[in-house]
VOVEX-881612 format. One record per residue (C-alpha): residue in three letters; x, y, z. Coordinates in steps of 0.5 Angstrom, whole numbers, padded with zeros to 4 digits, always signed. Example, Ala and Ser with C-alpha at 12.3 -4.5 7.8 and 13.67 -1.06 7.14 Angstrom:
BEGIN
ALA+0025-0009+0016
SER+0027-0002+0014
***
This chain:
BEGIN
UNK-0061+0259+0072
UNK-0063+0255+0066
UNK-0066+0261+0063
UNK-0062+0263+0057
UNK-0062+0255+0056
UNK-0068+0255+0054
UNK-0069+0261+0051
UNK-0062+0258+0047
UNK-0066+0253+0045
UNK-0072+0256+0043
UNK-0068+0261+0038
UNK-0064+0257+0035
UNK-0068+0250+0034
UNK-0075+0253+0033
UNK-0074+0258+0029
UNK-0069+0256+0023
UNK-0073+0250+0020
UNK-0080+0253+0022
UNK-0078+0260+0019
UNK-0075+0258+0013
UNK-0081+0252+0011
UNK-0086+0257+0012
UNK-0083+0263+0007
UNK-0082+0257+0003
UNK-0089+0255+0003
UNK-0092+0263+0001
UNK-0088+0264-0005
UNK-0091+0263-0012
UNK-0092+0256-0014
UNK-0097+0252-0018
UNK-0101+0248-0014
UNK-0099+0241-0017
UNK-0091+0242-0015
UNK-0094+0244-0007
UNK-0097+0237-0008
UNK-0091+0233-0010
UNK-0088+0237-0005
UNK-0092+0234+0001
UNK-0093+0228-0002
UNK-0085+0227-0001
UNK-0084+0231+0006
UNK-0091+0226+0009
UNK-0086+0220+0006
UNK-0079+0222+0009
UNK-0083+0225+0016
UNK-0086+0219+0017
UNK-0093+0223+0019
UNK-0099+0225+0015
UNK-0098+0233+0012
UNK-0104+0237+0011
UNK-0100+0244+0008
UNK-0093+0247+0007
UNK-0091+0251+0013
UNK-0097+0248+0017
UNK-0096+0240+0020
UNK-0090+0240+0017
UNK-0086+0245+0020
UNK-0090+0244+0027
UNK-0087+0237+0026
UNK-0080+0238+0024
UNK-0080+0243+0030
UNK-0083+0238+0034
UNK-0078+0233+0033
UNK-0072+0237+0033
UNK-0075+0239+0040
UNK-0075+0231+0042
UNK-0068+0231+0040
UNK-0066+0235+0044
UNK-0069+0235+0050
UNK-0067+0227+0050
UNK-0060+0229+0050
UNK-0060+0236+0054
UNK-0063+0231+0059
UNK-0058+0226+0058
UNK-0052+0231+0058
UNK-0055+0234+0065
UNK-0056+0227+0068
UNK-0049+0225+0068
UNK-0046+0231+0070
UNK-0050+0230+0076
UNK-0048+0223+0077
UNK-0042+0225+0078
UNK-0043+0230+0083
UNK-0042+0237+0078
UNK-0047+0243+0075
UNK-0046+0245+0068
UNK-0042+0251+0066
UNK-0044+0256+0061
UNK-0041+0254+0055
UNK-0037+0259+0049
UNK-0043+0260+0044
UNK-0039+0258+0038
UNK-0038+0251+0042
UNK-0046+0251+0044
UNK-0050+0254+0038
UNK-0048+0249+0032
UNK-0047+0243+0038
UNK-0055+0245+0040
UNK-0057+0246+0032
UNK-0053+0239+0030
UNK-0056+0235+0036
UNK-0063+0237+0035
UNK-0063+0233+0027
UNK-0060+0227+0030
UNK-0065+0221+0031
UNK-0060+0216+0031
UNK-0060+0213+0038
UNK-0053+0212+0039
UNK-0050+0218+0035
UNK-0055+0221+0041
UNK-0051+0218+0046
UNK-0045+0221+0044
UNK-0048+0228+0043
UNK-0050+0227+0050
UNK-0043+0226+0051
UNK-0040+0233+0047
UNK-0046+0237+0051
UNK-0043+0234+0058
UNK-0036+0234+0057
UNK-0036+0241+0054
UNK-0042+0243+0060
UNK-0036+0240+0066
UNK-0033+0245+0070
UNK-0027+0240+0072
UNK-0026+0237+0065
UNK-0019+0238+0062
UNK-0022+0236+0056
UNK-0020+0240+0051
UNK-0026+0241+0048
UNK-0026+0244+0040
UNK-0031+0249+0037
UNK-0030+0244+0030
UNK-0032+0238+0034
UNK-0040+0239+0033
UNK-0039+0239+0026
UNK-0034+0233+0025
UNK-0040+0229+0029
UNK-0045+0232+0025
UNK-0042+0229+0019
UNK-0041+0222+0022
UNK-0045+0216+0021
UNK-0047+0210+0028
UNK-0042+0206+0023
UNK-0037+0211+0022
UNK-0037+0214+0029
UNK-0037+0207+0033
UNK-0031+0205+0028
UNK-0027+0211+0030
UNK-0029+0209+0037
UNK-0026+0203+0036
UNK-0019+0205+0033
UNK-0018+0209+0038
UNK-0019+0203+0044
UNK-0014+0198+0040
UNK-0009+0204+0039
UNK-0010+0206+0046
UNK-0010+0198+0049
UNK-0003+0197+0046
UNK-0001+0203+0051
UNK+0001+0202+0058
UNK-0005+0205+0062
UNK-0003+0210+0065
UNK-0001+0213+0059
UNK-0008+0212+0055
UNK-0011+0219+0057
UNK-0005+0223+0054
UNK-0007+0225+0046
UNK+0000+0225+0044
UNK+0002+0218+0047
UNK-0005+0215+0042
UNK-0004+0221+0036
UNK+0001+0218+0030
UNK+0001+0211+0033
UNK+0001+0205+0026
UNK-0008+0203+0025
UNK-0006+0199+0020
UNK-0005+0199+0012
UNK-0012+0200+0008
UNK-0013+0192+0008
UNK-0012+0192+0015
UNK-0017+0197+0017
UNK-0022+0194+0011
UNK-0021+0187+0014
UNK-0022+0189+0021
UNK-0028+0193+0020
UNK-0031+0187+0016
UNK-0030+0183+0021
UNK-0031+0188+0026
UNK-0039+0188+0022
UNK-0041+0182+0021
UNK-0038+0179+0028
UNK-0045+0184+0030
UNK-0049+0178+0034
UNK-0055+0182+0031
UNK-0052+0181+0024
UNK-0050+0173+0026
UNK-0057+0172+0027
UNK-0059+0174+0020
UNK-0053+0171+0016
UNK-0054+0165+0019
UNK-0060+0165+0015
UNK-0058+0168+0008
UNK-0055+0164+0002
UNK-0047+0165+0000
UNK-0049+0169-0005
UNK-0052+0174+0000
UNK-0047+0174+0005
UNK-0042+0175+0000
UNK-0046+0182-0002
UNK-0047+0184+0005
UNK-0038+0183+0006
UNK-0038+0188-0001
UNK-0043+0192+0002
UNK-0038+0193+0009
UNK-0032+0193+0005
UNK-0036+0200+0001
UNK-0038+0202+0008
UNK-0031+0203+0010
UNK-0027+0205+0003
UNK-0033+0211+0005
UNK-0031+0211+0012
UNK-0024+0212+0011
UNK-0025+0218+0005
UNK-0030+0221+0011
UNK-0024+0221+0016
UNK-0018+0224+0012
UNK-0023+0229+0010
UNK-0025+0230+0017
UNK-0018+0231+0019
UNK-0019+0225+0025
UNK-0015+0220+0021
UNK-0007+0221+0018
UNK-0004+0218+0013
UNK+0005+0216+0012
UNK+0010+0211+0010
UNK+0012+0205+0015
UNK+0019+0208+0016
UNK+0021+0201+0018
UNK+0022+0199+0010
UNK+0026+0193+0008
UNK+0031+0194+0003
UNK+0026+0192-0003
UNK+0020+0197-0002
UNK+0026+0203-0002
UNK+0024+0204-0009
UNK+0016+0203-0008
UNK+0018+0209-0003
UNK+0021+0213-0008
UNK+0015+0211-0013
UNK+0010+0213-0007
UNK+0013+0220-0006
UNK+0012+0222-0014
UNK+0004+0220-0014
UNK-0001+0225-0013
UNK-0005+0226-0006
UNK-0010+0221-0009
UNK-0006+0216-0013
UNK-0003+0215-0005
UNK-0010+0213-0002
UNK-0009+0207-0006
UNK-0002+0205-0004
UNK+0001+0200+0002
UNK+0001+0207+0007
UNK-0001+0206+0013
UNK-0006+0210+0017
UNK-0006+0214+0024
UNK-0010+0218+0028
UNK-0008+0225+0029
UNK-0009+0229+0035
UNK-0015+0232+0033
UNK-0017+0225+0032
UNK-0016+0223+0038
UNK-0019+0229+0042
UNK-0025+0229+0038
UNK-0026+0221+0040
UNK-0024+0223+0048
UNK-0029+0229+0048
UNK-0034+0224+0045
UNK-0034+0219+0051
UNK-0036+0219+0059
***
């Protein structure tokens, strides 16, 4: 049953990487620059390298494959507890998910790569699962991810609960002005317990560089979302009288110039789906 699984598997996640290390590796360069080259891939694999095309690719190959089988299993397991097998899932949807999910060593972008696989893979699923969502969460950090994460449950807790689970209720709905989304990502950050305990420890200076460095982190944040589409800016539609002509102003900058004035943001539906897909 699980026959075209692995042999999915072994196409497109062995094959690419190896393939393309070891062409590499035979074309006509000088021995120093094969040096300098393996001196760099021993440094960002993490393991020793004897040559181009040989421990390298068998060790990209076998990472990958670590990847994928941790969150293959992680995807199974859930559908499994909740009592269902895995649908076949359309090959535009299943081969960049798969390719994508191999890369990541990121525990916790894991888990949500287990989440995609399961709720694409679920038969009794009303998700609407998107062939762009494998790209959108290959291009997120664990920062960025868990921050999008985390504005869709404070839009969706200023709803009723029964109308949580319905996209159009949590698309378009107000998060908040720049400086409000940056404040809340600071506090958000450094309110980490893991990051108290190392706060506790640093000078005020330090800890004044680490709340710049949280506010570079969401200014970073926030450009990844609107370029990803998940997030929306607009006008606050409830002006008084003294911003009407902050608002006339507005409509006459550029779409970059807009990024920096007191707009606010909001979650598009695409947004709000790619958030759902992600979770159990």
């Amino acid at each position: 049953m699980y026959r075209w699984w692995i042999k999915l598997i072994e196409s497109l996640v062995m094959e690419p990487v190896s393939s393309a290390i070891i062409k590499a590796a035979t074309n006509e360069v000088t021995t120093a620059a094969k040096k300098e080259s393996e001196s760099f891939l021993k440094a960002v694999l993490g393991e020793p390298a004897n040559a181009l095309g040989g421990l390298i690719g068998d060790w990209i190959n076998q990472r990958r494959h670590a990847n994928l089988i941790n969150i293959t299993v992680e995807a199974k397991r859930r559908l499994a507890k909740a009592g269902v097998s895995p649908k076949e899932v359309p090959l535009k949807i299943i081969h960049p998910a798969i390719e994508a999910a191999s890369l990541e060593d990121e525990p916790d972008l894991q888990n949500l790569w287990a989440n995609l696989l399961a709720n694409a893979a679920d038969p009794t699923s009303t998700l609407n699962i998107s062939a762009i969502f494998p790209d959108i969460l290959r291009q997120l950090s664990r920062v960025e991810a868990r921050y999008l994460d985390r504005l869709y449950t404070s839009t969706t807790e200023q709803l009723a609960p029964g109308l949580r689970n319905h996209t159009f209720n949590v698309a378009f709905r107000n998060i908040g002005s720049q400086d409000a989304l940056i404040s809340d990502f600071v506090i958000a950050e450094l309110g980490n317990p893991d990051i108290q305990m190392s706060i506790e420890k640093e000078s005020s200076d330090e800890r004044l560089a680490r709340m710049f460095e949280c506010e570079r982190q969401c200014h970073i944040a926030i450009g990844n979302f609107l370029r990803l589409g998940v997030i929306g800016t607009k006008l606050s539609l409830d002006l008084p009288p003294r911003e009407k002509k902050r608002e006339v102003e507005y409509l006459s900058l550029t779409e970059a110039e807009k990024l920096f004035t007191m707009n606010h943001f909001h979650l598009t539906i695409l947004g709000a789906e790619f958030v759902r897909a992600c979770r159990r």
